[in-house]
C-alpha atoms as a printed R data frame, in Angstrom:
    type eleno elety resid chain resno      x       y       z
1   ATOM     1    CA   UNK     A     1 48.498 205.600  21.362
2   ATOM     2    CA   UNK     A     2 47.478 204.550  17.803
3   ATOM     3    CA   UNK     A     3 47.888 206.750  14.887
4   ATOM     4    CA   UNK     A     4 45.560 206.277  11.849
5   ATOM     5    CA   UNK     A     5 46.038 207.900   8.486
6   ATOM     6    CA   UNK     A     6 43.651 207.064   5.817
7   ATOM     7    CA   UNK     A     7 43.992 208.392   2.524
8   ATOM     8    CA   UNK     A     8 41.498 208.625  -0.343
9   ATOM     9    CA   UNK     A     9 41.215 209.742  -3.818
10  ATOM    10    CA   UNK     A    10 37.412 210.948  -4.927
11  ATOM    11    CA   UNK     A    11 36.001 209.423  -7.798
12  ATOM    12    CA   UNK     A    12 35.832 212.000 -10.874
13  ATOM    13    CA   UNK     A    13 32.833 214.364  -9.729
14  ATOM    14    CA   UNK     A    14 32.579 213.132  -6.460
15  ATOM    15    CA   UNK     A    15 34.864 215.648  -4.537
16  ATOM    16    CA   UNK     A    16 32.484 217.569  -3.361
17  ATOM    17    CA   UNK     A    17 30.278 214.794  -1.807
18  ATOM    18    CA   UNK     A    18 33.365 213.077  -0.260
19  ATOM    19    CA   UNK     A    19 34.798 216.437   1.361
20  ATOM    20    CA   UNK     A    20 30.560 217.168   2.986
21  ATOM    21    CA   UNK     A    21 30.987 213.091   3.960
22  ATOM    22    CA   UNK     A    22 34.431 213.336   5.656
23  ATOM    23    CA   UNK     A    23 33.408 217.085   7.541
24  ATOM    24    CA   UNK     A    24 30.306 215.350   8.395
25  ATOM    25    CA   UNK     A    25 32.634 213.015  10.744
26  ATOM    26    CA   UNK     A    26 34.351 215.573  12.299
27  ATOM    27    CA   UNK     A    27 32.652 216.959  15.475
28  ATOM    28    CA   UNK     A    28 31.341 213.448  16.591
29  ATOM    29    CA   UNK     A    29 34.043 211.562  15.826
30  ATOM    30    CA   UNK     A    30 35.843 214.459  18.178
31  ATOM    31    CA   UNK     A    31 33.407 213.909  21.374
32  ATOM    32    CA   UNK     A    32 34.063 210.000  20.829
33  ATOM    33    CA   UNK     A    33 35.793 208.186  24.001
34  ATOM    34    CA   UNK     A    34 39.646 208.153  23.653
35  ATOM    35    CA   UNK     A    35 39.869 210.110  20.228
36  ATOM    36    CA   UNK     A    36 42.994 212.258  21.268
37  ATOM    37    CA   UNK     A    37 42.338 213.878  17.874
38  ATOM    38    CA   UNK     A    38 40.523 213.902  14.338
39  ATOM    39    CA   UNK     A    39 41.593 215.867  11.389
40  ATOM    40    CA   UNK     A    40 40.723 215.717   7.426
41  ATOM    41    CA   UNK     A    41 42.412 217.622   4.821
42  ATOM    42    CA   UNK     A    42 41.886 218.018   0.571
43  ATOM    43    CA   UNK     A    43 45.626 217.844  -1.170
44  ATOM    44    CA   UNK     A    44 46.828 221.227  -2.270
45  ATOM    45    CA   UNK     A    45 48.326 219.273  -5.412
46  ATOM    46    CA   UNK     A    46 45.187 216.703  -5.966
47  ATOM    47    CA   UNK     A    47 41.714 218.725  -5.322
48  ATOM    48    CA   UNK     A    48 40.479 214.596  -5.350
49  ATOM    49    CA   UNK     A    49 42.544 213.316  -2.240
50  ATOM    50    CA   UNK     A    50 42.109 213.432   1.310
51  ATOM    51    CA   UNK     A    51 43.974 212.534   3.920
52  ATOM    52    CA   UNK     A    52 42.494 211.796   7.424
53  ATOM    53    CA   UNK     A    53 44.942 211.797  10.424
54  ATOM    54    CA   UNK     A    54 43.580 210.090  13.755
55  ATOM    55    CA   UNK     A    55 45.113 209.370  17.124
56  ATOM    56    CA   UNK     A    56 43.304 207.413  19.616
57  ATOM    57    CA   UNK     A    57 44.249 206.806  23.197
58  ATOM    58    CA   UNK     A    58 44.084 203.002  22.395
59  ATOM    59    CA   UNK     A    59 43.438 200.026  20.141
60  ATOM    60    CA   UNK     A    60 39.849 199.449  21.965
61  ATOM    61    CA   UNK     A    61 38.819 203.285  21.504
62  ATOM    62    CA   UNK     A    62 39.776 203.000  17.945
63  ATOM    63    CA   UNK     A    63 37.104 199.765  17.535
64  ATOM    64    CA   UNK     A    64 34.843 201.717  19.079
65  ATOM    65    CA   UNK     A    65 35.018 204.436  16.670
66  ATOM    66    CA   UNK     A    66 35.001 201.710  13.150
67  ATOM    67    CA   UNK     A    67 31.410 200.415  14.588
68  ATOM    68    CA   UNK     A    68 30.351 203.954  15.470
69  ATOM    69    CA   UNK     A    69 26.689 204.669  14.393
70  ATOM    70    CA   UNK     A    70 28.632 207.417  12.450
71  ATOM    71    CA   UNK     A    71 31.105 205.425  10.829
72  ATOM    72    CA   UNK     A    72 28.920 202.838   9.871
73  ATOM    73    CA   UNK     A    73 26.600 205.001   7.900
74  ATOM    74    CA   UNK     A    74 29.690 207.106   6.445
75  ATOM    75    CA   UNK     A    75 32.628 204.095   5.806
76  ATOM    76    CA   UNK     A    76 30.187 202.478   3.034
77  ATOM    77    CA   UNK     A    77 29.385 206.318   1.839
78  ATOM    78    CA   UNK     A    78 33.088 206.630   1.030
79  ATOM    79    CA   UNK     A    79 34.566 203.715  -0.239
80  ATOM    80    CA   UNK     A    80 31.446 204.348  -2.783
81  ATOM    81    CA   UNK     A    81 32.822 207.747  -3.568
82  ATOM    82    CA   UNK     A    82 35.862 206.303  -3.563
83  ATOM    83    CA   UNK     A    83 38.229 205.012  -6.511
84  ATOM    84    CA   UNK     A    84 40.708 204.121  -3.387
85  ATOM    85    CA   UNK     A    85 41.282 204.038  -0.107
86  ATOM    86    CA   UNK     A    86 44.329 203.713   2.284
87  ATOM    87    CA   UNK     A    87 43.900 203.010   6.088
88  ATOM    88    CA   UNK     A    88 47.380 202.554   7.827
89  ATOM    89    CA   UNK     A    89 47.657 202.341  11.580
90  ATOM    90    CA   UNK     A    90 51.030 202.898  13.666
91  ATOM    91    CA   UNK     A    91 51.166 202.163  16.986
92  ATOM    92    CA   UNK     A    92 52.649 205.383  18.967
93  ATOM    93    CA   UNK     A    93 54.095 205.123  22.677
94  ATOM    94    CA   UNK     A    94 57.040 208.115  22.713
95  ATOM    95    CA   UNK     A    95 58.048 210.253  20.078
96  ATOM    96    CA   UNK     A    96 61.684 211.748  19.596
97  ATOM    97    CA   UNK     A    97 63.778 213.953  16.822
98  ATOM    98    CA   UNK     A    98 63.904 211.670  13.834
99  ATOM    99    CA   UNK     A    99 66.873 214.366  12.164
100 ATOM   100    CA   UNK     A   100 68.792 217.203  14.688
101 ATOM   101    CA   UNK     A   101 67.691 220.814  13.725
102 ATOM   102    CA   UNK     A   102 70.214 222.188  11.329
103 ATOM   103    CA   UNK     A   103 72.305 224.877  12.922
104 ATOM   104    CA   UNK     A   104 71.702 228.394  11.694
105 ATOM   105    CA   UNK     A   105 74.273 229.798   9.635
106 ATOM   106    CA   UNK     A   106 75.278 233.229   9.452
């Protein structure tokens, strides 16, 4: 599996049009081939950030979805809106406990 988070930060103004642009992903990206699942967020602290998090089933699904007739009418749409962007992918096979749960004290 490949996880993709992909953080941006709205130009001064733009928030509004950036959060309709990134919902307007949502339910298509969701019916795409191998999307395992497709979430965007605004920052409680910064009203001008959001954060996508993406998992897809493989590297060739996530291809797919970058030259998506979607994604290439929205990708140019927000970098444009956009005073930054940050796309980092991490490839996912097995997942474990990073830190033991703490013990409950009485």
């Amino acid at each position: 599996m490949i996880v993709v988070t992909a953080t941006m930060i709205a130009h001064p103004g733009q928030e509004d049009a950036l959060r309709d642009v990134c919902a307007s992903l949502l339910d298509a990206t969701r019916l795409e081939d191998g999307c395992v699942e497709y979430v965007c967020g605004a920052s409680l602290e910064n009203p001008r950030q959001f954060q996508f998090v993406e998992v897809w089933s493989d590297m060739d699904a996530l291809k797919a979805h970058t030259m998506s007739d979607h994604m290439v009418v929205a990708g140019p749409l927000m970098e444009s809106l956009s005073e930054s962007q940050v796309v980092d992918a991490y490839f996912a096979d097995k997942s474990r406990r990073l830190k033991p749960r703490a013990e409950p004290t009485a």
